[in-house]
C-alpha positions as CSV (number, residue, x, y, z in Angstrom):
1,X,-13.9,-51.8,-58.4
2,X,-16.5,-50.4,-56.6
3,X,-15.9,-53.0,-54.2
4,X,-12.4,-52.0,-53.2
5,X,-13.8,-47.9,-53.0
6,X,-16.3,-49.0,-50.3
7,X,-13.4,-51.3,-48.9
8,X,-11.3,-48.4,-48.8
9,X,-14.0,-46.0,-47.1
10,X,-14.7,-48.1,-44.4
11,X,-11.0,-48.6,-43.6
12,X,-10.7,-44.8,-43.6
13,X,-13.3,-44.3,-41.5
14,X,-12.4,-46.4,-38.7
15,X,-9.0,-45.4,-39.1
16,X,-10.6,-42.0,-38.1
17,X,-12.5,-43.3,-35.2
18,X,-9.5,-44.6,-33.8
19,X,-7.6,-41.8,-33.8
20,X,-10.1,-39.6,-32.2
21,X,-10.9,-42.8,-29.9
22,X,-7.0,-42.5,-28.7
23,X,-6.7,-38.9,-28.7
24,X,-10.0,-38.9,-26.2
25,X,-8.3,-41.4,-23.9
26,X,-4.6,-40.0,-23.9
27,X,-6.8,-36.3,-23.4
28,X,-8.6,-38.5,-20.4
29,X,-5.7,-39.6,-19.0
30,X,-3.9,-36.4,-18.9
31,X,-7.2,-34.5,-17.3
32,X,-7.2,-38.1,-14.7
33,X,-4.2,-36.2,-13.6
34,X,-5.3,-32.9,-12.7
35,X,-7.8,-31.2,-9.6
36,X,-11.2,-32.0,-10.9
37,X,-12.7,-28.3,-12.3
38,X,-9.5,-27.5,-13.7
39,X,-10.3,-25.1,-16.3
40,X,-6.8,-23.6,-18.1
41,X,-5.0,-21.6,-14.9
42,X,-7.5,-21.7,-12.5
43,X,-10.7,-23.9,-10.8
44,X,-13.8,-22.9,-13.0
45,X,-15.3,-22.4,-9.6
46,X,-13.0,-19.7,-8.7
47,X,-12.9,-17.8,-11.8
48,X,-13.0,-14.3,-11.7
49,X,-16.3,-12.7,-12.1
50,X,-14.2,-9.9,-14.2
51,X,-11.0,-10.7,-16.0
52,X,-9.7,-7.4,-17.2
53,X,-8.8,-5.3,-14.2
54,X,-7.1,-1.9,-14.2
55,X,-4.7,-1.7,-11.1
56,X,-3.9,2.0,-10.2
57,X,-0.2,3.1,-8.8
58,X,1.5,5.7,-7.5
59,X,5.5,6.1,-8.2
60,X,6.6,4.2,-4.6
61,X,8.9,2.0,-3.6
62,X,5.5,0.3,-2.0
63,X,3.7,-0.1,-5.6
64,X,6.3,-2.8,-6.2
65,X,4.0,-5.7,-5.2
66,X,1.1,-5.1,-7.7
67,X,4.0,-4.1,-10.5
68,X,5.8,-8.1,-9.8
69,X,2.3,-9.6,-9.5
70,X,1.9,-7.9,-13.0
71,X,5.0,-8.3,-14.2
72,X,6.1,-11.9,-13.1
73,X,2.6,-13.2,-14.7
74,X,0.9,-14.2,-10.8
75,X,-2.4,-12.0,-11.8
76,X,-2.8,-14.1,-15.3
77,X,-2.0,-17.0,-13.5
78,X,-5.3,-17.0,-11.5
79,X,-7.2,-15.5,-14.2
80,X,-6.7,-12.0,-14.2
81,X,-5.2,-9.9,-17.5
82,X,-4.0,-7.0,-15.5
83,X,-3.6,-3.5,-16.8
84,X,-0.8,-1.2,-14.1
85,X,-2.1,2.0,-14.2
86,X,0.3,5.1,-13.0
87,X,-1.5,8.1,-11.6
88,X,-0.6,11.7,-11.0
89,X,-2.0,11.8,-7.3
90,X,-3.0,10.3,-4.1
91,X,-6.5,12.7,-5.6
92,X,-6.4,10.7,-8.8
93,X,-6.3,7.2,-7.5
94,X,-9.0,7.8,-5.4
95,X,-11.6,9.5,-8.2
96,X,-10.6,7.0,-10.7
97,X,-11.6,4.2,-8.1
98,X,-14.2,6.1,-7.5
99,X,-15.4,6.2,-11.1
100,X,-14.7,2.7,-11.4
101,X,-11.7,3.5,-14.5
102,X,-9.6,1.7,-11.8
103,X,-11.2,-1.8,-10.4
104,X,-8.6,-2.1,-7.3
105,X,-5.9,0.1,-6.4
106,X,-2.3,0.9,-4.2
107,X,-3.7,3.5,-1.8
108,X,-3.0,5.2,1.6
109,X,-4.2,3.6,4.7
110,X,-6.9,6.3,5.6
111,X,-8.1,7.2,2.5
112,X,-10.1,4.3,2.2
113,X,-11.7,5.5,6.0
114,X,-12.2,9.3,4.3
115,X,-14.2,7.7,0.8
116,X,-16.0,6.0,3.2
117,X,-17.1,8.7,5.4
118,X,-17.5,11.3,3.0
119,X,-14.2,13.4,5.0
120,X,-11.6,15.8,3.8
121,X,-13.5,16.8,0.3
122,X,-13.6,13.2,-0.6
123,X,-17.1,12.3,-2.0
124,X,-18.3,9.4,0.0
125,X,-17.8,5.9,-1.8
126,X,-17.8,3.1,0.8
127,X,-14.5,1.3,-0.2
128,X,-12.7,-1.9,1.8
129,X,-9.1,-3.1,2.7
130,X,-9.0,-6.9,2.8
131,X,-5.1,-6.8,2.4
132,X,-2.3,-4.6,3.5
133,X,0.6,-4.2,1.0
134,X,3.4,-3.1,3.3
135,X,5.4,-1.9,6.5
136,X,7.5,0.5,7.1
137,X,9.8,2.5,4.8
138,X,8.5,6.1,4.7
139,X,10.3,9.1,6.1
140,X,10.6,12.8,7.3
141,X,13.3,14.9,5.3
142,X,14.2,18.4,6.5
143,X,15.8,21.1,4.5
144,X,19.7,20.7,4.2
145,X,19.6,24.4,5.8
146,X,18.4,23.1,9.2
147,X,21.6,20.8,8.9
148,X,23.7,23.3,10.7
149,X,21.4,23.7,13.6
150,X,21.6,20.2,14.2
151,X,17.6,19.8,14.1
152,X,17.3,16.0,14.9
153,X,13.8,15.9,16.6
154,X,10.2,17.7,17.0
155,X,11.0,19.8,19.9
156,X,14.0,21.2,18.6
157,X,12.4,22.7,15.7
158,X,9.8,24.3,17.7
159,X,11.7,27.2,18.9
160,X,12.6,27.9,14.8
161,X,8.8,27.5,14.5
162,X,8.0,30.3,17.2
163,X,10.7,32.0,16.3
164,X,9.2,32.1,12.4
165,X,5.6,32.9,14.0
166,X,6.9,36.3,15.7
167,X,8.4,37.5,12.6
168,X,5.2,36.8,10.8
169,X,6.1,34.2,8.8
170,X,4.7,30.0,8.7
171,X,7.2,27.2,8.3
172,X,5.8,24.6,5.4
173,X,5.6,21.0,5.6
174,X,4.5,18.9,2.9
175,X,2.5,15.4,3.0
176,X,1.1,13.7,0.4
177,X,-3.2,13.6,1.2
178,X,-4.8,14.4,4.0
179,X,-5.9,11.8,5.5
180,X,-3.3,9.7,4.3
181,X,-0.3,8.0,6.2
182,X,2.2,10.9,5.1
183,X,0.4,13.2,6.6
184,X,-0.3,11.0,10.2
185,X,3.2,10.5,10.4
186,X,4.1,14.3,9.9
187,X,1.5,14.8,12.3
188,X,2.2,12.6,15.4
189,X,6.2,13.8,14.7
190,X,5.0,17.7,14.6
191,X,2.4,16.7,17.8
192,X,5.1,15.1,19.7
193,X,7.5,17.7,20.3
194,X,4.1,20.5,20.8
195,X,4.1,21.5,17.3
196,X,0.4,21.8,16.3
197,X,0.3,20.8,12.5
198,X,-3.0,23.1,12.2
199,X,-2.0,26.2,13.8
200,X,1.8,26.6,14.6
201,X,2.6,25.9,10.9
202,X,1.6,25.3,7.3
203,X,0.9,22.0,6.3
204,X,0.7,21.2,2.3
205,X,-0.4,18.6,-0.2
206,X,2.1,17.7,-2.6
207,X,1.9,14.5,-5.1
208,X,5.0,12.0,-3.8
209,X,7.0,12.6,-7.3
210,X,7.0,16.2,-6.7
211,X,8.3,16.4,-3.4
212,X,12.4,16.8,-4.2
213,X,11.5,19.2,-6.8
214,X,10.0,21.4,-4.2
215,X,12.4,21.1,-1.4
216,X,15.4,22.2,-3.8
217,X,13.2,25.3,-4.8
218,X,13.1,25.8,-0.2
219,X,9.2,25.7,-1.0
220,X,9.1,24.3,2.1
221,X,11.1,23.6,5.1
222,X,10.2,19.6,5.8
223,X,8.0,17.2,4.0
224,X,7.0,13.4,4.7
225,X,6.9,10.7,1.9
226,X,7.6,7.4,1.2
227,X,10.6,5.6,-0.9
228,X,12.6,6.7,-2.5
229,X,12.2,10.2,-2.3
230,X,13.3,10.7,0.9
231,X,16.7,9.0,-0.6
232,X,16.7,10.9,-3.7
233,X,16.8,14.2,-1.5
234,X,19.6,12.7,0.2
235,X,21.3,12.1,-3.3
236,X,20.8,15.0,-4.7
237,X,22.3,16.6,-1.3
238,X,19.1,19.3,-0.5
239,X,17.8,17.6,2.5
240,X,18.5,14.7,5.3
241,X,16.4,12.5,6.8
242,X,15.5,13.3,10.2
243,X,13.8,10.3,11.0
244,X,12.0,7.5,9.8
245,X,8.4,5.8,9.7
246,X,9.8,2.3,11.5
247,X,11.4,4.5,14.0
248,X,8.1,6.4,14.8
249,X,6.1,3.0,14.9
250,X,7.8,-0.4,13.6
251,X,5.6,-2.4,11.3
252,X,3.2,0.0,11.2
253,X,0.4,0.0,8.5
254,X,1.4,1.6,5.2
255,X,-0.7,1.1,2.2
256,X,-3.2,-1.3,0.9
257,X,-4.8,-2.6,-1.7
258,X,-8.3,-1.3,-1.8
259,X,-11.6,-1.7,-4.0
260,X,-14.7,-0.3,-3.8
261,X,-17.4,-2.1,-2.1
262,X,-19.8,-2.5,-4.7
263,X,-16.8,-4.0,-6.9
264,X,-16.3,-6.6,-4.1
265,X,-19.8,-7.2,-3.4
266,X,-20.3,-8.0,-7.1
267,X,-17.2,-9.6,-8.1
268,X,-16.0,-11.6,-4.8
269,X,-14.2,-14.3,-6.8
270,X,-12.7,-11.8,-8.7
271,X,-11.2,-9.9,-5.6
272,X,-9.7,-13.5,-4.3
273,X,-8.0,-14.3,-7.5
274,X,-6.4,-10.8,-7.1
275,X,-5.4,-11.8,-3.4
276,X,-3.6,-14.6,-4.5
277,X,-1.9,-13.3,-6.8
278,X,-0.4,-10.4,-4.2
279,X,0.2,-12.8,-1.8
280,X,2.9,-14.5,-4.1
281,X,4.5,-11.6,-5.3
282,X,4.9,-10.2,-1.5
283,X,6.4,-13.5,-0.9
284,X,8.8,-12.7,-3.7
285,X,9.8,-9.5,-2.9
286,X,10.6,-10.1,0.8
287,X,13.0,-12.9,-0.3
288,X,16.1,-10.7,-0.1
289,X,18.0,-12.4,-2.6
290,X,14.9,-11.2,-5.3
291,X,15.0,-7.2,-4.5
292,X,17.8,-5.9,-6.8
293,X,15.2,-7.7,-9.4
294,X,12.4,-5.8,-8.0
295,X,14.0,-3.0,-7.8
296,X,15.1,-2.9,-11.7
297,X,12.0,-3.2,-12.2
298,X,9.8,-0.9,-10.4
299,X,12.5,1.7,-11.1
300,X,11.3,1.4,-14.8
301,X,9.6,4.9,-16.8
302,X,6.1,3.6,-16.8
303,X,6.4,2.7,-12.5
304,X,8.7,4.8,-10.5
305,X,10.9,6.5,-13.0
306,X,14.2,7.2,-11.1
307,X,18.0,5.6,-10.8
308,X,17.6,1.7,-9.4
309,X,20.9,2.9,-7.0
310,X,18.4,5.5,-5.1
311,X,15.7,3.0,-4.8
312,X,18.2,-0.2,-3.8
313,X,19.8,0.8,-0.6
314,X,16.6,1.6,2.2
315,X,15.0,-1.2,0.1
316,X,18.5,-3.6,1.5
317,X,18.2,-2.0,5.0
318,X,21.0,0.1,4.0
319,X,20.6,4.1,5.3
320,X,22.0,7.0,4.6
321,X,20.4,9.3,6.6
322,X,22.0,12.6,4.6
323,X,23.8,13.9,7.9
324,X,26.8,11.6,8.2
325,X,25.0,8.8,9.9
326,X,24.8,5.6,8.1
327,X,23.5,2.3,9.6
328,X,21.8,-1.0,8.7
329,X,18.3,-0.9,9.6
330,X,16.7,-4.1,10.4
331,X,13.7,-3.0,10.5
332,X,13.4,-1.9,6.2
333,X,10.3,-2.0,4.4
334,X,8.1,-5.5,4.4
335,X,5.6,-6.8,1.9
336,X,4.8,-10.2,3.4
337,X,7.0,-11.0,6.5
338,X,5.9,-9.9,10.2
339,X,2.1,-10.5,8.8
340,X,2.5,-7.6,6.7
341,X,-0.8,-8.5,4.7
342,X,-3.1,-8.8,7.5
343,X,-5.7,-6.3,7.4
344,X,-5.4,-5.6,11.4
345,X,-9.1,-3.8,12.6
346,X,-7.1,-2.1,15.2
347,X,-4.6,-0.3,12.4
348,X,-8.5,1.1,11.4
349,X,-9.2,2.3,14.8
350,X,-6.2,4.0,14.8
351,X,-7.0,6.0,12.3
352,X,-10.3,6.9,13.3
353,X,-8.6,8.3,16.8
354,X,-6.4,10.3,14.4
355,X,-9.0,11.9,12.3
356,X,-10.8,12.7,15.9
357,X,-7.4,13.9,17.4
358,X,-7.2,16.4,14.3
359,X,-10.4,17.7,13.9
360,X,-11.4,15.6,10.7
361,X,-14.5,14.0,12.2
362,X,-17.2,15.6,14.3
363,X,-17.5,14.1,18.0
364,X,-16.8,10.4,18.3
365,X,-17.2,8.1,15.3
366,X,-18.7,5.0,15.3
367,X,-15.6,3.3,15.8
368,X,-16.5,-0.6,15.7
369,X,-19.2,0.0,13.1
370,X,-17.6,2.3,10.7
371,X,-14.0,-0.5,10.5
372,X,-16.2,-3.7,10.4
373,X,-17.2,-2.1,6.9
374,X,-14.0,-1.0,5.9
375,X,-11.6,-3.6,7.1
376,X,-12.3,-6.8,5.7
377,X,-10.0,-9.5,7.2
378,X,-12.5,-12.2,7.0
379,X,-11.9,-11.9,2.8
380,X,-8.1,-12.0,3.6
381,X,-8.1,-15.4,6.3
382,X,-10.5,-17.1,3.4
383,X,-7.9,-16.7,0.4
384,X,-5.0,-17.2,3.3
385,X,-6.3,-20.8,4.4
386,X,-6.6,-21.8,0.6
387,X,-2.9,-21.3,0.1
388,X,-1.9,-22.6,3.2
389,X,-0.7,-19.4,4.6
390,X,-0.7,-18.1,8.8
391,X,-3.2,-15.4,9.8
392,X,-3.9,-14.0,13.0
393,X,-6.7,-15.0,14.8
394,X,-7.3,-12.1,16.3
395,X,-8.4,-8.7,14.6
396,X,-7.5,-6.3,17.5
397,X,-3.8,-5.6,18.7
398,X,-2.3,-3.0,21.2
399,X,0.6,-0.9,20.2
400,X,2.9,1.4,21.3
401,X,4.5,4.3,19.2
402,X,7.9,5.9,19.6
403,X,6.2,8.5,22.8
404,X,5.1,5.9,24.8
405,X,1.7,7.0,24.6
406,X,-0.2,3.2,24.6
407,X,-2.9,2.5,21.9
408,X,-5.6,0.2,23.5
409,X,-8.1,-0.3,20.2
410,X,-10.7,-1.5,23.3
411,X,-10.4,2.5,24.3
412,X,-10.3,4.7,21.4
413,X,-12.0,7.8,23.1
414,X,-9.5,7.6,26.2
415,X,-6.3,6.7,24.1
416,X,-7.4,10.3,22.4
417,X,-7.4,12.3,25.3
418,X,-3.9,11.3,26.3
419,X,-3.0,14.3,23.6
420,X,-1.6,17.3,24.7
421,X,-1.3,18.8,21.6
422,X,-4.9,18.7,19.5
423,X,-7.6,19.8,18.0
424,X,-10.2,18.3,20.1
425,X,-13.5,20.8,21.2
């Protein structure tokens, strides 16, 4: 009897060793067939350093490829659990990325530039771009009022500006942050028909949701924003758009994705993984086919919080510019095509010319220095030859803006000078 009890054991036992014996080798032959240092979604030598990160958003059309990285899974995918965080203000993103609440962010190309240099009542916080979220698809909306007058362009409107000045009064024009792209564009628009921004008229901060709300109050005459709130003025019939960013400068740099640089520095892994992940949900989005998906989306409460039909149609091409003119724009907002994630040095110069232009910065900056620190394509072209993807090989471009005027990044004082309207000493 005992006999056949140790019998038994013995048989057990081995039956146990076998089946841990197979499971090892089917377990082996399944790992045979994956990239050595596979570790769950991504290489254990890739890893991110951190793996919650809190991504900060403002309600734009442009926030949409950090929502569909979010929301289609591409940040968990290379390791990331990702947290979309909406903020009040342009103000807000920057203190809570600042603070470090916020680990990377949706921000204004030249804000990043201001944090930096301690400009425009930011406190200074060196900060990077290594990757551009979009082109195009901002705007300038006037006042339905200054429908009847027919006011199309810059120099139009300056006679209604003098006009205003004699009797004492300021016409108001609202951007979204001061050193932000809203307020360049409002800017170079005002500039180019020899309006100066500065003296001739009032120019205001207002957060991007807020902007409609103030125009149907005739708070102010004109404002500059992004999508869709240039279309939702048009829909709710209090302004028209008089023009737009694409047709002051096609593809030009919009916003970015942007981290501190002690966040980079210390987590570098952790900013590639976050790379990837935008990469493939630009890639989505500008596959036409996907937007009306997008656009459900990002229209949701927690993102951008408005009707999907007033974010759809500039996001198709399709625009209504509010004054009976309707066309199909090829030139729409981009979040991958055209290079659109290419961190271009010479978009940073350009900026620095336009804080000089304005005032913002005393005497020359140190051009090449202060955008070798801030602009950060080298991070970009490394996570852009993993996946296979083309990047420049250059970092400098010219460019050419709707007045003609040339921008040379080579000759950033000279290109200044060619102003005639400025606040230059």
């Amino acid at each position: 009897m005992k006999r056949e009890k140790t019998n038994e054991k013995r048989t057990d036992l081995a039956r146990r060793n076998f089946l841990k014996l197979s499971a090892a080798s089917s377990l082996g032959l399944l790992m045979s067939n994956l990239p050595a240092r596979w570790v769950g979604g991504v290489y254990a030598a890739d890893a991110p350093e951190t793996t919650n990160v809190r991504f900060g958003i403002i309600a734009l059309t442009d926030c949409a490829s950090i929502v569909m990285a979010h929301e289609l899974g591409l940040f968990k995918k290379y390791g990331i659990e990702s947290t979309v965080s909406k903020e009040a203000s342009w103000a807000a993103i920057r203190d809570k990325l600042t603070l470090g609440e916020n680990q990377a962010t949706h921000m204004l190309y030249g804000m990043p530039y201001a944090s930096s240099m301690g400009l425009l009542g930011s406190p200074r916080k060196p900060m990077i771009i290594p990757f551009a979220i979009n082109h195009n698809g901002q705007g300038i909306t006037l006042h339905s009022k200054y429908l009847k007058q027919s006011i199309k362009r810059p120099d139009q409107l300056k006679p209604i500006v003098e006009e205003a000045k004699k009797n004492g009064q300021t016409m108001t024009f609202a951007m979204t942050f001061p050193p932000g792209t809203h307020a360049m564009w409002m800017r170079y628009w005002l500039g180019a028909g020899g309006i100066n921004p500065d003296k001739d008229v009032s120019l205001i901060t207002i957060p991007p949701p807020q902007m409609v709300a103030n125009l149907k109050v005739d708070k102010m005459d004109g404002l500059c924003v992004g999508e869709p709130w240039n279309a939702r003025a048009i829909f709710d019939n209090i302004g028209y758009t008089v023009i737009t960013s694409q047709q002051i400068w096609k593809d030009h740099p919009e916003k970015v994705l942007a981290f501190t640089e002690e966040f980079a520095d210390k987590n570098p892994k952790t900013v590639k993984a976050i790379l990837r992940a935008m990469t493939e949900s630009s890639q989505y989005i500008d596959k036409m086919e996907n937007r009306p998906h997008v656009v459900e989306v990002v229209a949701r409460p927690q993102y951008i919080n408005t009707q999907k039909e007033v974010i759809l149609g500039r996001m198709l091409g399709d625009y209504d510019y509010g004054d009976g003119k309707k066309e199909k724009d090829p030139n729409y907002m981009i979040f991958y095509d055209r290079q659109s994630n290419f961190p271009w040095k010479s978009h940073g110069i350009w900026w620095l010319t336009q804080f000089r232009r304005w005032g913002m910065v005393k005497g020359a900056p140190d051009y090449k220095g202060i955008v070798d620190k801030v602009h950060r394509p080298d991070i970009f072209r490394e996570v852009a030859k993993e996946m296979g993807v083309a990047a420049p090989k250059e970092d400098m471009k010219k460019e050419t803006l709707f007045d003609k005027i040339e921008f040379d990044p080579s000759k950033p004082e000279d290109y200044v000078k060619k102003f005639t309207v400025s606040n230059l000493a």
